[in-house]
N, CA and C atoms as a LAMMPS dump frame, in Angstrom:
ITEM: TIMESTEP
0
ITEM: NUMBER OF ATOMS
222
ITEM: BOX BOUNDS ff ff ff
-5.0000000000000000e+02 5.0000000000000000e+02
-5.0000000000000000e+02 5.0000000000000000e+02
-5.0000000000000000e+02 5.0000000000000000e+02
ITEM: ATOMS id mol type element x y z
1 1 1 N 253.978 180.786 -260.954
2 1 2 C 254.339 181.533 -259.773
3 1 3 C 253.578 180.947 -258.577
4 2 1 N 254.671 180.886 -257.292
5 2 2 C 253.759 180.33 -256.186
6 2 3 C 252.73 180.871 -255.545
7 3 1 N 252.379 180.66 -254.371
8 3 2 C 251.588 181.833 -254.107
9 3 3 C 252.139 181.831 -252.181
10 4 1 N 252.424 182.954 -251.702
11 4 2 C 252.734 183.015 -250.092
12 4 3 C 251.771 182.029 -249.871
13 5 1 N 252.733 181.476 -248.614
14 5 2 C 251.681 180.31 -247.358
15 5 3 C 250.58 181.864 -246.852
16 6 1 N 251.059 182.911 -246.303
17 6 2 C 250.237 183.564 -245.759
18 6 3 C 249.197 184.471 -246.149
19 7 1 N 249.26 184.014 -247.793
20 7 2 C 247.931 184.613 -248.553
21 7 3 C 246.219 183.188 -248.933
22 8 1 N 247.532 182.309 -248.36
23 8 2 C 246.763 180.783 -248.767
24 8 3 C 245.325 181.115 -247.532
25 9 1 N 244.031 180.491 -248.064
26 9 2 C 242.721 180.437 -246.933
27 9 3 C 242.885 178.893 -246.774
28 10 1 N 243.291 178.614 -244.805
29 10 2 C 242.651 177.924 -244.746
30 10 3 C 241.162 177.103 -244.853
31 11 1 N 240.967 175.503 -244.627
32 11 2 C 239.845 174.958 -244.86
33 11 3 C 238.941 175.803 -243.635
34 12 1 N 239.24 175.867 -242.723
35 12 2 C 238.604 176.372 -241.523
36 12 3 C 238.393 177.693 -241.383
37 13 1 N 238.809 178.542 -242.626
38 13 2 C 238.805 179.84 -242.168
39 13 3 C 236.977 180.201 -243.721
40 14 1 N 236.887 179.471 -244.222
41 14 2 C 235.57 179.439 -245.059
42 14 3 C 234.793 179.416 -244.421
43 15 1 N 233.272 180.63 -244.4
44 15 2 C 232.396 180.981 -244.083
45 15 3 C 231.62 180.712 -244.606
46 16 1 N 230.154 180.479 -243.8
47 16 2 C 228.874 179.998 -244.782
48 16 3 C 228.289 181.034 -245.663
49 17 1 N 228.388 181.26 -246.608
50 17 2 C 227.587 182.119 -247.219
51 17 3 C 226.049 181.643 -247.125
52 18 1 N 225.599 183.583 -246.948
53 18 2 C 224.06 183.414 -247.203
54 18 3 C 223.201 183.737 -248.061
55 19 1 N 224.365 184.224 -249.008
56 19 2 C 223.376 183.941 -250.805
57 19 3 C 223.998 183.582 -251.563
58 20 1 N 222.705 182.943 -252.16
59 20 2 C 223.765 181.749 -253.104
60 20 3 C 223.82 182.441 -255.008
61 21 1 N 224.561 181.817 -255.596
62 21 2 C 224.577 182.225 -256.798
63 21 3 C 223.732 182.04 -258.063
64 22 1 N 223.098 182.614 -259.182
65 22 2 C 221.786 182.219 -259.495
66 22 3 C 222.269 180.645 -260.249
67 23 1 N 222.762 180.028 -260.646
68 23 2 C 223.308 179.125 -260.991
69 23 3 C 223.034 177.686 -260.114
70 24 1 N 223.708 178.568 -258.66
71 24 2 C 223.602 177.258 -257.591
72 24 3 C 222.032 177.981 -257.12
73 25 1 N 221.604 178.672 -257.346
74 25 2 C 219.698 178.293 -257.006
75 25 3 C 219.169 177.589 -257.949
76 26 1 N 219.11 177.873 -259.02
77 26 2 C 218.827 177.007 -260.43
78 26 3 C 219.012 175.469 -259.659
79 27 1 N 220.302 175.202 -259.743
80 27 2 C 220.568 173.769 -259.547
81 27 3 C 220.203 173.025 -257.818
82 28 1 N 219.64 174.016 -257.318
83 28 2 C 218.973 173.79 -255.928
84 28 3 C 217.502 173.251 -256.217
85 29 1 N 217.095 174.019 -257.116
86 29 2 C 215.716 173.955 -257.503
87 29 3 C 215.368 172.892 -258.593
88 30 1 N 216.154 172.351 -259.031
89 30 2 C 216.084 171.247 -259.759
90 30 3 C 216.14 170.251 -259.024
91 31 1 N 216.744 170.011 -257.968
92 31 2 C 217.105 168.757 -257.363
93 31 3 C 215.263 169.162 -256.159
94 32 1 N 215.097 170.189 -256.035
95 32 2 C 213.36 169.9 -255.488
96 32 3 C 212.735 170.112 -256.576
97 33 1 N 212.867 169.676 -257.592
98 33 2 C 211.605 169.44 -258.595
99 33 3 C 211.003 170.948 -258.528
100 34 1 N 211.456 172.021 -258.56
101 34 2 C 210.776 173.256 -258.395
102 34 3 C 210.955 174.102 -259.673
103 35 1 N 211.922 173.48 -260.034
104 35 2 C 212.373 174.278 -261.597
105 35 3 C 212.593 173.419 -263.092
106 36 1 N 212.069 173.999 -264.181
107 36 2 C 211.485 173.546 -265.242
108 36 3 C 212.761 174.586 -266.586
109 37 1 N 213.308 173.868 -267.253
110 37 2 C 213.965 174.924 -268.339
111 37 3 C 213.246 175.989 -269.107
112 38 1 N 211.59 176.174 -269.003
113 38 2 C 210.851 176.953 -269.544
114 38 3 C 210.904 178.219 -268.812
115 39 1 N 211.045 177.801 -267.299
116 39 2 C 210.846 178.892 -266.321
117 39 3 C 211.769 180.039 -266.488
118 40 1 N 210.933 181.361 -266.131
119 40 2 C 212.049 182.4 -266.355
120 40 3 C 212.948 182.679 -265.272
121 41 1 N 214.469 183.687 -265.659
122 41 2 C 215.151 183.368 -264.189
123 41 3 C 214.685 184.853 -263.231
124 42 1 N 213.812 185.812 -264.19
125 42 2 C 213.359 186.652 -263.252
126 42 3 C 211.951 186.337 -262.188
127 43 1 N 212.104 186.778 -261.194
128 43 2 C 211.006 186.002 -260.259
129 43 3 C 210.992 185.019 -259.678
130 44 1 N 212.52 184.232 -259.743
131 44 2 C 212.86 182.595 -259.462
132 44 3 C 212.561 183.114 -258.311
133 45 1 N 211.629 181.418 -257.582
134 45 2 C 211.539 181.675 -256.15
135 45 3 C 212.746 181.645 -254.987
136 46 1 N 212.682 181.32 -254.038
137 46 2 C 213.472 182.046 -252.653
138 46 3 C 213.803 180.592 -252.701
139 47 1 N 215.047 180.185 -252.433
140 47 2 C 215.831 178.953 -251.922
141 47 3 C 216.551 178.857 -250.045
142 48 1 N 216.208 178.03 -249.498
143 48 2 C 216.898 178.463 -248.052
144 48 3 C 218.217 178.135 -247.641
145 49 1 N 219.046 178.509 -247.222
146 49 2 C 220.011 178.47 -247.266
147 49 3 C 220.417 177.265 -245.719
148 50 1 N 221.204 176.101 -245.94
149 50 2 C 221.284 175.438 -244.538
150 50 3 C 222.703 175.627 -244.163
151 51 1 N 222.865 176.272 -242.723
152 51 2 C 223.796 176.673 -241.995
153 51 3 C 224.731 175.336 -241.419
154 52 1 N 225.791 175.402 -241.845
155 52 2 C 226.123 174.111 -241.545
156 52 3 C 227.502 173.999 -240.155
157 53 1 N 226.87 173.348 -238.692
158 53 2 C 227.659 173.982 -237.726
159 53 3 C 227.999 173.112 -237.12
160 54 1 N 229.227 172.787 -237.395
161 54 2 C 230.467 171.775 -236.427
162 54 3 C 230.138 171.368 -235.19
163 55 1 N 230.301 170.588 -234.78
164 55 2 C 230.154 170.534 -233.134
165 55 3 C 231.219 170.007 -232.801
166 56 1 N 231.989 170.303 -231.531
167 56 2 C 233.047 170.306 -230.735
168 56 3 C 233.212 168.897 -230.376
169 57 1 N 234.242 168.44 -230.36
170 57 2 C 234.896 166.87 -229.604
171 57 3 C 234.687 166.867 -228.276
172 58 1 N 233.67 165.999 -227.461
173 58 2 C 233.882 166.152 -226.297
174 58 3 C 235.066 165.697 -225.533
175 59 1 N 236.29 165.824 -224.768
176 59 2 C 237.164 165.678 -223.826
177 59 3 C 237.243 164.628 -223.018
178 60 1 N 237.886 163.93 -223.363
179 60 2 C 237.754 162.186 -222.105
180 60 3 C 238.306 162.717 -221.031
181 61 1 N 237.737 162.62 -219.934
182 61 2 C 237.986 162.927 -218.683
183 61 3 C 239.678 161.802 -218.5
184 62 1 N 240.932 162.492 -217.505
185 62 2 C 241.857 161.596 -217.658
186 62 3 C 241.197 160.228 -216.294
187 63 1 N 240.65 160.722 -215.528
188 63 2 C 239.943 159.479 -214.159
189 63 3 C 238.982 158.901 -214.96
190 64 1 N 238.657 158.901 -215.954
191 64 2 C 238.038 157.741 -216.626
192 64 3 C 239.333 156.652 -217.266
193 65 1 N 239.753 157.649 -218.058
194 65 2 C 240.919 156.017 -218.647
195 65 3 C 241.418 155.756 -217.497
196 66 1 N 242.095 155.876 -216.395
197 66 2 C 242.473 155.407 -215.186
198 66 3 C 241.725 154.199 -214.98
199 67 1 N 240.778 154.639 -214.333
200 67 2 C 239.784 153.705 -213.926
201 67 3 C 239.772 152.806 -214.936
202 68 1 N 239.04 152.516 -216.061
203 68 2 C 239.502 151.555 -216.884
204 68 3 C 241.04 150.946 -217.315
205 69 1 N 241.285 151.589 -217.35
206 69 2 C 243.18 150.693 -217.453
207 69 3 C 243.404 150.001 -216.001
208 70 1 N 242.788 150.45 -214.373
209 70 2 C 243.36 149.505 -213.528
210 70 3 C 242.106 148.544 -213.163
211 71 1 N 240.987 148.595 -213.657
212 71 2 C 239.931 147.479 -214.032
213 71 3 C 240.661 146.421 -215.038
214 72 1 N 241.633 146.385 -216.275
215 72 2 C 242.058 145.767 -217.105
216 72 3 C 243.535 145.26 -216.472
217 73 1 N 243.779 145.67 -215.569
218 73 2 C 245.311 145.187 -214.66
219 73 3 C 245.038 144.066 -213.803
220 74 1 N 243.395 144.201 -213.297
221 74 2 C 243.116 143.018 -212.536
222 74 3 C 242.494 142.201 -212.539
């Protein structure tokens, strides 16, 4: 069965989550050397979470390409 276009999430409409799952802390904490398979998962320490934020295309002014396209005419 398909599923509606208008139940579909866009890529752009995903939000950062700010807690993570004990699984993806586990595997956070492995990659900083902070976690050991002995360790218990009660008391696991605090992992930080990095906010991850797009930045905007800046806008070519149109009197700039001008200017360059009749610099290249002559």
């Amino acid at each position: 069965m398909t599923m509606d276009k208008s139940l579909k999430v866009q890529a752009g409409a995903i939000k950062a989550r700010n807690v993570l799952t004990r699984a993806e802390r586990i595997a956070r904490l492995k990659s900083l050397d902070r976690w050991s398979d002995e360790s218990d998962v009660i008391g696991m320490p605090k992992v930080r979470v990095v906010k991850i934020s797009l930045k905007k295309k800046k806008k070519v002014k149109k009197e700039e390409t001008e200017e360059k396209g009749k610099k290249k005419k002559k």
